[in-house]
C-alpha positions in Angstrom: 53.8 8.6 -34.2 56.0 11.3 -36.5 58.9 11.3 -33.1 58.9 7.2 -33.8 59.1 7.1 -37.2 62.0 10.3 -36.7 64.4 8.4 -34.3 64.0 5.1 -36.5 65.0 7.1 -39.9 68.2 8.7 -37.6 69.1 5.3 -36.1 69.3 3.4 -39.6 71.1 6.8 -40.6 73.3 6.2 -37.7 74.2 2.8 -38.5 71.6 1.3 -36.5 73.8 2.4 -33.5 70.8 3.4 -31.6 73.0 7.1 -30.9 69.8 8.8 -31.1 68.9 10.5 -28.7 72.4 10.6 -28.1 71.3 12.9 -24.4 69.1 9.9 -23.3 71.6 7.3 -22.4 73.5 9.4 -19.8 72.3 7.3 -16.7 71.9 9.5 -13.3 71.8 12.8 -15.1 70.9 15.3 -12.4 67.5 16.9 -13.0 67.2 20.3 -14.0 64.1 23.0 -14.0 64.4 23.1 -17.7 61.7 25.6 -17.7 64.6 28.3 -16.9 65.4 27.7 -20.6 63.4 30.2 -22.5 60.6 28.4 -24.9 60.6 25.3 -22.3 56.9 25.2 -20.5 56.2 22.5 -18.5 54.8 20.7 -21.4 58.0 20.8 -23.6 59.8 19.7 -20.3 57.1 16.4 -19.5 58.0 15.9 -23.1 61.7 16.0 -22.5 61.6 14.2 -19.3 60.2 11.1 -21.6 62.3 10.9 -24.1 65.5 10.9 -20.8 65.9 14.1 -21.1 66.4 16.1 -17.8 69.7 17.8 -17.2 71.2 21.0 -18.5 74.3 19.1 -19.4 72.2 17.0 -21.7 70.8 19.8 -23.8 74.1 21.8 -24.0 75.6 18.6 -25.5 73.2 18.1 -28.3 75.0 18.2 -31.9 73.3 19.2 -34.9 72.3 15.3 -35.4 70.3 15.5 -31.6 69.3 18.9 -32.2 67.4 17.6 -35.9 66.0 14.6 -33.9 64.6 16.6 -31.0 62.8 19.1 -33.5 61.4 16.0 -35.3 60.1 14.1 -32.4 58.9 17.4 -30.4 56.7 17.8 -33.9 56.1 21.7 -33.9 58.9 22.9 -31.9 61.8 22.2 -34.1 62.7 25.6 -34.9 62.5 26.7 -31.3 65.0 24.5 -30.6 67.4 26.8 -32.3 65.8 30.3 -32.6 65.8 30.2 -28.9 68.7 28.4 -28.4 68.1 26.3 -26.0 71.7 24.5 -25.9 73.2 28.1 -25.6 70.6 28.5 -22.8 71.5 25.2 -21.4 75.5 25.6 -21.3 74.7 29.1 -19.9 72.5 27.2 -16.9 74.4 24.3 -16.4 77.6 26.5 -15.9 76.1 28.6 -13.4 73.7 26.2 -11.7 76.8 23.1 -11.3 80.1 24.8 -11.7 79.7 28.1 -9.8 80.2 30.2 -13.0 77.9 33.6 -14.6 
């Protein structure tokens, strides 16, 4: 699986850290519609949803690092990712959806 063999070539870059994804340790992230985020379908989201991905926050928070390992393990949508931009997108919706703000 090319998303496996991704996040085992970033965690050995990582010093074996296991960093990667660095959104899917965040325990009791509060689930978002990612689907607001233009480019995210419900299949991209049942995607994120596995890998612990499910909040805003958690997108807007990617680095360059996350943002490299999400295209490689989401295999096809890499440059979505960041011709979309979706963390823009996601610090846009998580300010107006959690802290009041447009």
């Amino acid at each position: 699986m090319p998303g496996s063999v991704a996040l085992a070539r970033l965690t050995s870059a990582s010093g074996g850290s296991g960093s990667f994804p660095p959104a899917a340790a965040v325990q009791g992230a509060r689930q978002d519609n990612l689907k607001e985020i233009v480019g995210i379908g419900p299949v991209v989201e049942a995607r994120l949803h596995a890998l612990g991905i499910v909040s805003f926050r958690q997108l807007a928070d990617l680095d360059e690092d996350g943002i490299g390992w999400l295209g490689c393990v989401l295999d096809g949508f890499g440059d979505r990712i960041v011709s979309d931009d979706w963390v823009g997108q996601a610090g846009f919706l998580y300010e107006r959806h959690h802290r009041g703000r447009v």
